[in-house]
N, C-alpha and C positions, 0 to 999 in steps of 0.2 A: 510474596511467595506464590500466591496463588495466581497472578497475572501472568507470570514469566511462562508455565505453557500455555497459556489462553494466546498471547503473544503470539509465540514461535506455532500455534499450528494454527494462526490464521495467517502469518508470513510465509509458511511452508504453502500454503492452499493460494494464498497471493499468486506464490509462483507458479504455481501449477498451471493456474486458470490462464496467469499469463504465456506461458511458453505454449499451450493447446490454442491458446487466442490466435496468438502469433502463425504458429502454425494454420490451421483457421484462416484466418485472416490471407494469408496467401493461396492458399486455394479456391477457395472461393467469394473472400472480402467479407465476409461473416465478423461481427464486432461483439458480438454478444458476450464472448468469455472476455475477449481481451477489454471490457469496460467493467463487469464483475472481478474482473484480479485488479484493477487500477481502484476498484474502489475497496475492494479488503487492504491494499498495501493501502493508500489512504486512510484506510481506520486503523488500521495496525502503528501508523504513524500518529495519529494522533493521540490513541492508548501508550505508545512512546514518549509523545510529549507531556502528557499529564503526570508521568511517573519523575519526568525530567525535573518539570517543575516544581510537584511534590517532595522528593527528593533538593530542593532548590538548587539543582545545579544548571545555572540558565547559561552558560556557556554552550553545554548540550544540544540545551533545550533550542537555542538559537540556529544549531547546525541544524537541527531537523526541519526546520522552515522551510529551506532550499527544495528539500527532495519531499518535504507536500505542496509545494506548490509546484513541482515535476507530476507530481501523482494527480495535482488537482490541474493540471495540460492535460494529461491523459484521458480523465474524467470529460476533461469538455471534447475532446478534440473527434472522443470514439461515441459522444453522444449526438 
């Protein structure tokens, strides 16, 4: 109960960090947000997978593998 906004306003802030990154990033190639929002969506995904597995539904929890190791490219790629 209590994770589910802890969740959604570090996903909401994810994106934020990421679309100013992005932005950012083409003006002047500045990485600084857009590696701050890959790593909150990376920990937002992992506070997802733990709920996954907790909940044992590893079907789920299998799906979310994909897009942290998307998030954990991002992590390396703007480091």
């Amino acid at each position: 109960g209590l994770m589910m906004p802890v969740i959604t306003i570090v996903e909401v802030l994810a994106g934020v960090c990421c679309t100013i990154g992005l932005v950012k990033f083409i003006v002047d190639g500045g990485t600084q947000l857009g590696l701050i929002g890959a790593q909150l969506s990376a920990l937002s995904i992992v506070a997802l997978f733990f709920g996954q597995r907790l909940a044992q539904e590893y079907e789920g929890a299998a799906t979310l593998t994909t897009y942290f190791l998307i998030a954990c490219l991002g992590i390396y790629v703007m480091s």
